[in-house]
C-alpha positions in Angstrom: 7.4 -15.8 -7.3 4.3 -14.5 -6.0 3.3 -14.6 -2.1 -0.1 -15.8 -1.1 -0.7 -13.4 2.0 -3.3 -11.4 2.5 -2.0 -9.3 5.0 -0.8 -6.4 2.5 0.9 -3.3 4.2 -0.8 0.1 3.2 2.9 1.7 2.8 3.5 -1.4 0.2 -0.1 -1.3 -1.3 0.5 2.8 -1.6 4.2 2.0 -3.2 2.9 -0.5 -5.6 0.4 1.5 -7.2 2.8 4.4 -7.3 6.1 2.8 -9.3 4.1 0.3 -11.1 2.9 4.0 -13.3 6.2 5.1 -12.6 8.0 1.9 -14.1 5.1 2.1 -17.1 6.0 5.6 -18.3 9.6 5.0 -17.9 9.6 2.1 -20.3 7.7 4.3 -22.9 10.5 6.7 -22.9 13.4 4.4 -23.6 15.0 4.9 -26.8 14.3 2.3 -30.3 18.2 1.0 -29.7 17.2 0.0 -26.3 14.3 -1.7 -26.8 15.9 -3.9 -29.8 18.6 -5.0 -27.1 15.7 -5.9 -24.4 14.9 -8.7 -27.5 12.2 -11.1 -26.1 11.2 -9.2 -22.4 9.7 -6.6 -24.9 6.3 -9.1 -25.6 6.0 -9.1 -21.6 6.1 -4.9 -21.5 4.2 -5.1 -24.5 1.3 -6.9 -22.8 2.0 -5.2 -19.6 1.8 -1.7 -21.2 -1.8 -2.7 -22.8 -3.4 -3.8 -19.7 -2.3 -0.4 -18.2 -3.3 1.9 -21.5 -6.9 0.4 -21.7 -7.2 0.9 -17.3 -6.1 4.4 -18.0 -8.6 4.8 -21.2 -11.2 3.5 -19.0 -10.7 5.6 -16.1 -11.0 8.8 -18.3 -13.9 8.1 -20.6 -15.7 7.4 -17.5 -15.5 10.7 -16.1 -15.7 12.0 -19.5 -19.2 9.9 -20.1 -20.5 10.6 -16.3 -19.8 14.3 -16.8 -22.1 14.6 -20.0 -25.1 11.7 -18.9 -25.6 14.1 -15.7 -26.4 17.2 -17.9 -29.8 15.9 -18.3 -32.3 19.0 -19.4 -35.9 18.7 -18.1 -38.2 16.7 -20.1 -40.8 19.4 -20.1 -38.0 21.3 -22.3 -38.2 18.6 -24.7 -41.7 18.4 -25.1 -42.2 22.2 -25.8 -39.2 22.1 -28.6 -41.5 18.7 -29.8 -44.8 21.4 -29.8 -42.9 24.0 -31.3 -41.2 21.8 -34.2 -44.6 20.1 -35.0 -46.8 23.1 -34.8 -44.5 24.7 -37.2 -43.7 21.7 -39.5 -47.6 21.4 -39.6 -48.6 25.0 -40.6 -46.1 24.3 -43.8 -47.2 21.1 -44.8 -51.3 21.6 -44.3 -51.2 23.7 -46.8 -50.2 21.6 -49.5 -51.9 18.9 -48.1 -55.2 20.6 -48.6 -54.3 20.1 -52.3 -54.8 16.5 -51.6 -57.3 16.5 -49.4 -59.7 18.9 -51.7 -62.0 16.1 -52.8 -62.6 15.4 -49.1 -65.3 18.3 -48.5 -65.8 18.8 -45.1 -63.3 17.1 -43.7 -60.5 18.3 -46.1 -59.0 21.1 -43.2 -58.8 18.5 -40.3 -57.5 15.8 -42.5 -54.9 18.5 -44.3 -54.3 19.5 -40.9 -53.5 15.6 -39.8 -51.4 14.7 -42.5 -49.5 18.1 -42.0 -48.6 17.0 -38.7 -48.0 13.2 -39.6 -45.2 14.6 -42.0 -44.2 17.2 -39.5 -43.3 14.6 -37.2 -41.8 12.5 -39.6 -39.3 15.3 -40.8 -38.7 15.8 -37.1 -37.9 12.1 -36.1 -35.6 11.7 -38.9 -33.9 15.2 -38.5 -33.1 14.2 -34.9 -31.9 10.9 -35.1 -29.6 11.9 -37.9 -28.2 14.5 -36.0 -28.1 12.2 -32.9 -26.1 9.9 -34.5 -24.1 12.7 -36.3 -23.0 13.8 -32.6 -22.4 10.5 -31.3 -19.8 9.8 -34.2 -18.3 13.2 -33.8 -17.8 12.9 -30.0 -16.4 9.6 -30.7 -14.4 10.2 -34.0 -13.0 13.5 -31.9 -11.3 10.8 -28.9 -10.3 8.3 -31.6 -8.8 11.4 -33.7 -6.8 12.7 -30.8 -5.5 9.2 -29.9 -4.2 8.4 -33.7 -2.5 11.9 -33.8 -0.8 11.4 -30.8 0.3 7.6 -31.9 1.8 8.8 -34.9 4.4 11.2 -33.3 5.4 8.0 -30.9 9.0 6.8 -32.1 9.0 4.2 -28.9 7.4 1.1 -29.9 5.4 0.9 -26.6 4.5 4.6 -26.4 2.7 3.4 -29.7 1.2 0.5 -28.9 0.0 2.0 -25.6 -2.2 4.9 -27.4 -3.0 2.0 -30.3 -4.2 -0.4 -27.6 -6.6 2.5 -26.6 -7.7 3.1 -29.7 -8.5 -0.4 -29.8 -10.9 -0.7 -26.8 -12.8 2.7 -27.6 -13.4 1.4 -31.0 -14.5 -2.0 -29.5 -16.5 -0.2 -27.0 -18.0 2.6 -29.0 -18.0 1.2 -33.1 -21.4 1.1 -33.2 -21.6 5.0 -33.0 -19.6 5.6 -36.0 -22.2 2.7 -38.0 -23.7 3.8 -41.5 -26.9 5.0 -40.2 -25.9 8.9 -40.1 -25.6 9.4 -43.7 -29.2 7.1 -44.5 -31.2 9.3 -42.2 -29.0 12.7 -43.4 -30.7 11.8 -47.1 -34.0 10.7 -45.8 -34.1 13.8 -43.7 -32.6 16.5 -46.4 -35.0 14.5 -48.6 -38.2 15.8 -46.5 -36.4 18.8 -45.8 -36.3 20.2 -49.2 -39.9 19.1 -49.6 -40.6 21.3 -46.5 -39.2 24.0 -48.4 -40.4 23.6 -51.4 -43.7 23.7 -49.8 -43.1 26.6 -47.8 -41.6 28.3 -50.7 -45.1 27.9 -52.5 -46.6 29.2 -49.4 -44.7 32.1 -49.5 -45.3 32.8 -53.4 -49.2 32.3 -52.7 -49.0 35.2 -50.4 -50.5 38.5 -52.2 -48.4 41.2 -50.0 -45.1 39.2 -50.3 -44.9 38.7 -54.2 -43.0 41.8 -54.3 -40.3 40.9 -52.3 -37.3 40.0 -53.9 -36.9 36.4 -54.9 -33.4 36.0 -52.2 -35.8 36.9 -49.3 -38.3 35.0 -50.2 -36.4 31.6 -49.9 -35.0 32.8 -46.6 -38.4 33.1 -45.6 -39.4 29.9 -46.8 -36.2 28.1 -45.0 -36.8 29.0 -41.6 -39.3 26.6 -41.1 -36.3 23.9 -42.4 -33.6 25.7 -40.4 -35.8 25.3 -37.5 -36.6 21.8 -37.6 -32.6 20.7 -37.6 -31.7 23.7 -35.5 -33.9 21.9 -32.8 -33.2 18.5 -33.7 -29.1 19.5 -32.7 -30.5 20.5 -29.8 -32.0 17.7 -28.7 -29.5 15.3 -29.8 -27.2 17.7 -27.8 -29.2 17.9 -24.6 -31.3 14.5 -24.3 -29.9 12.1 -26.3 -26.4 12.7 -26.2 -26.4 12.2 -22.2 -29.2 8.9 -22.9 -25.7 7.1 -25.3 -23.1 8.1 -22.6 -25.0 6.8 -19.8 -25.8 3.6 -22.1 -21.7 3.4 -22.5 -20.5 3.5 -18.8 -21.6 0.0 -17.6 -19.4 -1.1 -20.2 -16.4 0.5 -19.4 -17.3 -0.4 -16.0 -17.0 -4.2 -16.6 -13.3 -3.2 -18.3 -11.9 -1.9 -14.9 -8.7 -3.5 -13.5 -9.4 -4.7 -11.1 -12.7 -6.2 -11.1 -14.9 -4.3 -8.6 -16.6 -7.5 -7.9 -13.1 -8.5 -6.0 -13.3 -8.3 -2.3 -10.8 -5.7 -0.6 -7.9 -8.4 0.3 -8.0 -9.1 -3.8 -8.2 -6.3 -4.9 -4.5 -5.0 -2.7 -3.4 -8.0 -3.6 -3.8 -7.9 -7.3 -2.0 -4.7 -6.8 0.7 -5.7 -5.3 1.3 -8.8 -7.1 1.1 -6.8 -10.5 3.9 -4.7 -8.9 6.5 -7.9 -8.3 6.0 -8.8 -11.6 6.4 -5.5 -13.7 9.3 -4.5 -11.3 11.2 -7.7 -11.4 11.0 -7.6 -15.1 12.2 -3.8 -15.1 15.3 -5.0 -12.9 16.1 -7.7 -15.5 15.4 -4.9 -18.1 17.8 -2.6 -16.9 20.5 -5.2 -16.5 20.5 -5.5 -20.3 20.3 -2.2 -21.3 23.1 -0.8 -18.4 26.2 -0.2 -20.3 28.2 -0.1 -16.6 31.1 -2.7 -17.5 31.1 -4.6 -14.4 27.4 -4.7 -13.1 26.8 -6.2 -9.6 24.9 -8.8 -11.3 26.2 -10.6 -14.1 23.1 -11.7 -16.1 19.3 -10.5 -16.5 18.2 -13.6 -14.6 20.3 -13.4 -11.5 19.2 -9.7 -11.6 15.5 -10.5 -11.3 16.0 -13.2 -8.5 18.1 -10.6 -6.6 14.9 -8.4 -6.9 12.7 -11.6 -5.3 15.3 -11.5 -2.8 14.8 -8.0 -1.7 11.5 -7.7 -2.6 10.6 -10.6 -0.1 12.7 -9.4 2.8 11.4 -5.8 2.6 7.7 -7.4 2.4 8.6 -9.6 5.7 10.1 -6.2 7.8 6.8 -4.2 6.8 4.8 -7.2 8.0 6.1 -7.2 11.0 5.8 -3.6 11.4 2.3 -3.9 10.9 1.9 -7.2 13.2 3.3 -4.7 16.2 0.9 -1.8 14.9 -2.1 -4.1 14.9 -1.4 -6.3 18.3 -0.8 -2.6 19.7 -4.1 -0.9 18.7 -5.9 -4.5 19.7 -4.5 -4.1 23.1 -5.6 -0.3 23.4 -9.0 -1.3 22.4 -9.3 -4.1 24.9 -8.1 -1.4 27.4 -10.9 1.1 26.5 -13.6 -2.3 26.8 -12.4 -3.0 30.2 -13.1 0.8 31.2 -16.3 1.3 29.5 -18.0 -2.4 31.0 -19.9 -0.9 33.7 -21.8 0.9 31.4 -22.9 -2.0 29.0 -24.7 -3.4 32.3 -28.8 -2.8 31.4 -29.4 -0.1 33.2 -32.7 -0.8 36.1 -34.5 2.8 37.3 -35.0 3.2 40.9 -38.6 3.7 41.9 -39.0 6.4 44.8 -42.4 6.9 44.4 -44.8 5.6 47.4 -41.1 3.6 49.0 -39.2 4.5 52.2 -36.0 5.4 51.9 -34.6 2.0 53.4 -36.1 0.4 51.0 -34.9 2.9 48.0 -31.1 2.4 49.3 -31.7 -1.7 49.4 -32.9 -1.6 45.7 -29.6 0.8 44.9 -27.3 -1.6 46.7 -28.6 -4.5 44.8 -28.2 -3.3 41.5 -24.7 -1.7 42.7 -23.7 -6.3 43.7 -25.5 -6.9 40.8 -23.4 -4.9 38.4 -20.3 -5.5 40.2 -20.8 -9.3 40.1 -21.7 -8.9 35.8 -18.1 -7.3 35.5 -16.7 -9.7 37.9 -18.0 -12.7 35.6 -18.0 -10.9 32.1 -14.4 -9.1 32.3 -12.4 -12.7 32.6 -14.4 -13.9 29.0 -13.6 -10.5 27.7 -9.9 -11.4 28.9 -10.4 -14.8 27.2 -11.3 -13.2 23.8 -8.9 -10.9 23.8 -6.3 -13.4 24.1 -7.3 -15.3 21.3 -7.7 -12.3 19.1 -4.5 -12.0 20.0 -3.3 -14.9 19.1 -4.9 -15.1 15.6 -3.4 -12.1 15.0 -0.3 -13.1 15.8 -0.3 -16.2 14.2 -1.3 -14.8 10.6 0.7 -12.3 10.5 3.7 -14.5 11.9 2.2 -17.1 9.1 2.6 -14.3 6.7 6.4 -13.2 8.0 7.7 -17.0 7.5 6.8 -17.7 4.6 8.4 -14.7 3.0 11.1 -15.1 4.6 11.1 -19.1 3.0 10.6 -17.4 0.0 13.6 -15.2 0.3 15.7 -18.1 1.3 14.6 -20.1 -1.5 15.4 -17.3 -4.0 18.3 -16.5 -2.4 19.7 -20.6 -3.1 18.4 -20.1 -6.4 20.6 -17.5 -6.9 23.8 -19.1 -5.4 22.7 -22.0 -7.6 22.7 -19.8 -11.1 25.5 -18.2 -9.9 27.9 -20.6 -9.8 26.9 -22.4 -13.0 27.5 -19.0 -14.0 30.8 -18.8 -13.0 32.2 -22.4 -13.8 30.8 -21.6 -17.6 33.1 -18.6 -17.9 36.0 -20.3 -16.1 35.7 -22.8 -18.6 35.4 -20.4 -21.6 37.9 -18.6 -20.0 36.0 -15.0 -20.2 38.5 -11.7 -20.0 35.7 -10.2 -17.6 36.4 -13.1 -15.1 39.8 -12.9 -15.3 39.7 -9.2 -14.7 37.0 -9.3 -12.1 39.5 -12.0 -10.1 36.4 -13.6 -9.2 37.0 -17.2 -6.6 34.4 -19.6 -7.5 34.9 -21.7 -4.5 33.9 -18.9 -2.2 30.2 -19.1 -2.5 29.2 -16.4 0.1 30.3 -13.7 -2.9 27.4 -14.7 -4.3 24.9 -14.0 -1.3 22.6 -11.1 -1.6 23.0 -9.1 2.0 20.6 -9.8 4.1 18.3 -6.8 5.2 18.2 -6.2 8.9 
């Protein structure tokens, strides 16, 4: 059963949200032989225990995402590693691209120059996109890693399906990054790599001075350039578009959050508390089956759950009405401070002295005086008025609220009687040894009665 106030006690609301994770990590310690006796309840934890794994998931790749798409580095940083790259990548390639551009004439430099930088800035756009996406599979390969290895050590079937259900939502969330794309633009890039060096190895060859330096040093000479472009493309995957994918993530694992941050306040408690009834009425009827007490104060897993509603109802009614006395109480202090602080809500009217008598200065001042005495005189009886019927709203909800848990309790509580004695006559008629040891009178209802809470 599930109440339908709104009036949701902050010590309840605070006490759901703590034993619902509480009741959660408990489950995913019982043992295998347990959880084969819980039999069907185990698709309800299952479910249960998903819901919960992806809001946990969710909760930590969102600080894990907001904490890397705030490291932003300036753009101006950007565009001087851009500069850098190009003007490097182009003083390699116009070189050879003067071979090319010999039949030109005049214009061979400028266009060698040009087409230097053209494939400068084609090395450099696929250097840093393949490294971008390298780090975006890597950062997501690392979580999805960490979640498999710590699956595969879980022997409780719900331990495992919590870290798989995980696994699950990142993947649905964040498959994209681990796409084909990195090894395309790896081999495109490698491709105009090694042309880079090739081209800078001629370079290097070319030069009178350096063709006594041994072969070894020459290529490291000639690889800089290379090791240059993809040291800096890292970087900028790294710094700028590392940050640019996480903050491209977080709206969707924003639209994953339990619950919905489009609920209002009242929904939102409420879907907390409700979520706590259900999970800890199914733990109550959980524990009944795996207890292995003889004689347990409730015979079945079904009269243990409805004793749960039972108590669960009464204790919501006392905290209500704690809360009905707290909130009629600070109503009436605030009325109290209203009344006191009236006067001064009056609009003020300044006195003019200037070029008056002081008869007529004191007539004005005893004017105003009636004037704000009469405002008070009419205005305090309608504050009066409103106060009362604050009152009385208040009063009436929460009393609205009260009743119907206590129906609720009342109705559980001949549910209860109502099992419980078809309970009984089935035994009596299979003749049971527990009932015959228990010595248990079926006539005598009241047994059956779950105390009352005062």
């Amino acid at each position: 059963m599930t109440s339908n106030t709104s009036n949701t006690p902050q010590k309840l609301l605070q006490k759901a949200i703590n034993l619902t994770e509480q009741i959660y990590l408990k489950w995913m310690k019982l043992p295998p032989s347990a959880l084969e006796r819980i039999g069907r309840r185990t698709v309800e934890m299952t479910s249960s225990i998903e819901q919960f794994a992806q809001s946990r998931i969710v909760e930590q790749r969102l600080v894990q995402l907001n904490s890397i798409a705030t490291r932003h580095q300036s753009p101006a940083n950007k565009i001087v590693l851009k500069i850098v790259i190009i003007v490097t990548g182009a003083f390699t390639f116009t070189s050879a691209m003067r071979l090319f551009a010999a039949s030109l004439g005049a214009i061979a430099t400028p266009a060698a120059l040009l087409g230097g930088m053209l494939v400068s800035l084609a090395v450099d756009f696929v250097a840093t996109k393949a490294s971008n996406n390298y780090v975006r599979r890597q950062y997501t390969r690392q979580t999805l890693n960490r979640l498999v290895k710590v699956k595969l050590k879980q022997e409780n079937q719900l331990a495992y399906g919590f870290h798989e259900s995980q696994e699950k939502l990142i993947f649905e969330i964040e498959g994209r990054c681990l796409s084909k794309e990195f090894p395309l633009n790896a081999c495109l890039g490698g491709f105009l790599s090694t042309a880079e060096f090739v081209t800078a190895f001629w370079i290097v060859g070319e030069i009178g001075f350096l063709s006594g330096i041994p072969l070894p040093v020459r290529a490291i000479a000639a690889g800089l350039p290379v090791v240059l472009t993809w040291a800096a493309a890292y970087i900028q995957a790294q710094s700028f578009e590392l940050p640019d994918s996480c903050a491209e993530l977080i709206p969707e694992y924003e639209s994953r959050i339990y619950p919905s941050p489009d609920m209002s306040p009242d929904e939102g408690e409420k879907w907390y508390v409700d979520r706590y009834q259900y999970i800890a009425r199914l733990d109550a009827g959980i524990q009944n089956i795996i207890d292995e007490t003889p004689h347990l104060e409730h015979p079945t897993p079904e009269l243990t759950e409805i004793a749960f509603d039972i108590a669960y109802f009464q204790e919501r009614a006392q905290d209500i009405s704690q809360e009905k006395e707290q909130a009629l109480i600070e109503l009436e202090n605030n009325f109290q401070q209203e009344i006191i602080y009236l006067e001064q809500e009056f609009p003020s009217e300044e006195v003019i002295t200037q070029g008056r008598n002081w008869k007529d200065i004191e007539l004005q001042k005893r004017i105003i005086v009636e004037a704000r005495a009469n405002w008070v005189k009419q205005e305090q009886p309608k504050r009066e008025k409103l106060f009362q019927s604050r009152k009385a709203q208040v009063s009436t909800s929460y009393a609205n609220a009260e009743q119907n848990l206590i129906n609720q309790s009342t109705q559980s509580q001949q549910k209860y009687d109502r099992i419980y004695q078809s309970w009984l006559e089935k035994n009596r008629e299979l003749n049971t040894p527990d009932l015959d040891n228990n010595d248990v009178d079926i006539d005598a209802s009241s047994e059956s009665q779950i105390p009352i809470q005062n």
